[in-house]
C-alpha positions in Angstrom: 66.5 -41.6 0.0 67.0 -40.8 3.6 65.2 -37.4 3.4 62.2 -39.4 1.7 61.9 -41.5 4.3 62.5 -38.6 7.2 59.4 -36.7 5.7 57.6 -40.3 5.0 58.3 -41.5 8.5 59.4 -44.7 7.4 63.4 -46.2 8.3 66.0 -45.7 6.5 67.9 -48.4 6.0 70.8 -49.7 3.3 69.7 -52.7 1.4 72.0 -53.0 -1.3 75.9 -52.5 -1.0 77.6 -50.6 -3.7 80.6 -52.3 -5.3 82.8 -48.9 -5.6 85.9 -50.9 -8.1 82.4 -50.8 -10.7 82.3 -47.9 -12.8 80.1 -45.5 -13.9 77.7 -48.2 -16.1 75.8 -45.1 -17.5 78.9 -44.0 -19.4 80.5 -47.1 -20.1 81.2 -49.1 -23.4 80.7 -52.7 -23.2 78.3 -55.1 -21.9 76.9 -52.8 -19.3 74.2 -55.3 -18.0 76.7 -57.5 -16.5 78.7 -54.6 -15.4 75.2 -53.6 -13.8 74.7 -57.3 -11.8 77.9 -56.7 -10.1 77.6 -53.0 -8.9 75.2 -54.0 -6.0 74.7 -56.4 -3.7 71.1 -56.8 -1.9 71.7 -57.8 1.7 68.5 -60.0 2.5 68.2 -59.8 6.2 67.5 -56.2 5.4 65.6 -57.0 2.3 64.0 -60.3 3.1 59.9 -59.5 3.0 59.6 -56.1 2.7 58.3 -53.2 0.5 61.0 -51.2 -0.2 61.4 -47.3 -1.8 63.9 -47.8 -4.4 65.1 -43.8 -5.2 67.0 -43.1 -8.1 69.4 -40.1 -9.2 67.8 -40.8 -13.0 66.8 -43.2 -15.5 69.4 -42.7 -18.9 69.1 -46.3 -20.1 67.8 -48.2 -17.4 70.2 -50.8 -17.5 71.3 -50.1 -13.9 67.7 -50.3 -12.8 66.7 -53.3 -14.1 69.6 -55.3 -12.9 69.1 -53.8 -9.4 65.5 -54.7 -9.6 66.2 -58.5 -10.7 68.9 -58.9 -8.0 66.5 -57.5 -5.1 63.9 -60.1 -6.5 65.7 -63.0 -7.1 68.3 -62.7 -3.8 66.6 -59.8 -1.4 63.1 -61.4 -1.9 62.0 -58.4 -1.8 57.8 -58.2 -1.5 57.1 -54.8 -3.1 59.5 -52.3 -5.4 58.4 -48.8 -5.8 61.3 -46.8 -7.8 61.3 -43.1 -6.9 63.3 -40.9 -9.5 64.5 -37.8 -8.4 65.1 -36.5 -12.3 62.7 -36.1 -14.6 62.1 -38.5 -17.5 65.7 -37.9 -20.1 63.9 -37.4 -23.3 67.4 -36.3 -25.3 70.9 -36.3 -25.2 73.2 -34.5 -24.4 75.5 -32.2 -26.8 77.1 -29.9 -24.4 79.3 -32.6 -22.7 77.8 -35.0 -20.9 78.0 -38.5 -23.0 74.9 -39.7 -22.1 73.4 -42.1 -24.7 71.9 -41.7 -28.7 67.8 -41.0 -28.9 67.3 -44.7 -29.4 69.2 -45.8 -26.0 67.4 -43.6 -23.9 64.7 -45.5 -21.6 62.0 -43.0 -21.4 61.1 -41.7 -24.6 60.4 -45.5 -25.7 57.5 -44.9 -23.4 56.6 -41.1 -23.6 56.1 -39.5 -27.1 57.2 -36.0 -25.7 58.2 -34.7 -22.4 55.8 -33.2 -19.5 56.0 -30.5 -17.1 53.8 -32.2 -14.5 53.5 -35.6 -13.9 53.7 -38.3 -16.7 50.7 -40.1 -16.8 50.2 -43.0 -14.9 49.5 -45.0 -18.2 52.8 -44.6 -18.8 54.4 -45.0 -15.7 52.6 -48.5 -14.8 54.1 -50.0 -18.2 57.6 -48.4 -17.5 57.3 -50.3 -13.7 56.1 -53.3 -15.3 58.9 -53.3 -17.9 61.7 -52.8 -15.0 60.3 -55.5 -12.5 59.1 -52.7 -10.4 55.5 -52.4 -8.3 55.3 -48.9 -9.0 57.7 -46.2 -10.6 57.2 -42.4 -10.7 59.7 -39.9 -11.5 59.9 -36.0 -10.4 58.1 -33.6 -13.0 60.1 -31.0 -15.4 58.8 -28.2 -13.6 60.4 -29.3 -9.8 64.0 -28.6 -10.9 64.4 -24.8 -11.2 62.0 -24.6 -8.0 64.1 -26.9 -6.2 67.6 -25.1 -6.9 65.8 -21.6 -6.9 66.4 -20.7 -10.6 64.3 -19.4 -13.0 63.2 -22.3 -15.7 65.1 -19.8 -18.2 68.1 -19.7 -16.8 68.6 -23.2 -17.1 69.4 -25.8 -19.9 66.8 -28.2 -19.5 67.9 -30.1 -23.0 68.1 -33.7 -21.7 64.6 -33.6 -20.1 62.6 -31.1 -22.4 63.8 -31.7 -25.3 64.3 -28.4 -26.0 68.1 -27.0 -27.2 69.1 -23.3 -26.4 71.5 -23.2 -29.1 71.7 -24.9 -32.9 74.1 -27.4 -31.4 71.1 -29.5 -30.3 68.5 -28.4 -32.7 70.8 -29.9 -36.1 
């Protein structure tokens, strides 16, 4: 988020505080909404009016996301949310490690048939911001991860966000 607002010339500034003795809600058993509530705080005399840049790691489930987004709301009083996600859309799971979620508890393929190299529509990212609360949500397109860590697309297992398994593990 700082970087954002660096290029964006826009402040920087913490408006939520992280409850650290909250785990990992993305991974967790359980009732993770209410685990969710408690792992941030909005601090309203930073929050209090303003339109905010919410930037997210990524979107598994969006249980996280939607809790943060009600809180800022209902105790920031926030004026505008736009979510910023600096992963592309997770359109599978996981089968190398990583226990992400099942197909049917991912968030984004409720709302995108398949997955896109370039921006997903904005069809479909105004009803994913309406669903989460948020004024406007956008996340970073398929094709910005191998430029960003300078490594061929090939060279990389892309599964989670293509769709696409390198090896039968995924594909049965």
């Amino acid at each position: 988020g700082n970087a954002m607002a660096f290029e964006l010339g826009i402040p920087a500034l913490e408006g939520l505080l992280r409850n650290r003795y909250v785990g990992r809600t993305f991974i967790e058993a359980g009732d993770r909404s209410l685990k969710a509530k408690r792992k941030y705080t909005p601090v309203r005399e930073v929050l209090d009016g303003r339109k905010i840049f919410l930037v997210e790691d990524s979107l598994v489930r969006c249980t996280t996301l939607k809790a943060i987004i009600g809180q800022m709301r209902e105790r920031g009083n926030v004026k505008e949310i736009h979510v910023r996600i600096t992963c592309p859309p997770i359109m599978a799971p996981c089968c190398y490690g990583i226990d992400m979620a099942s197909i049917g508890e991912l968030y984004a393929p409720k709302f995108a048939p398949k997955a896109y190299d370039a921006m997903l529509p904005a069809k479909i990212t105004d009803k994913m911001a309406k669903d989460v609360g948020a004024d406007s949500l956008m996340y970073m397109p398929v094709e910005s991860i191998p430029r960003c860590i300078g490594f061929d697309r090939g060279d990389l297992c892309m599964a989670c966000i293509t769709g696409k398994y390198p090896t039968r593990c995924g594909r049965s």
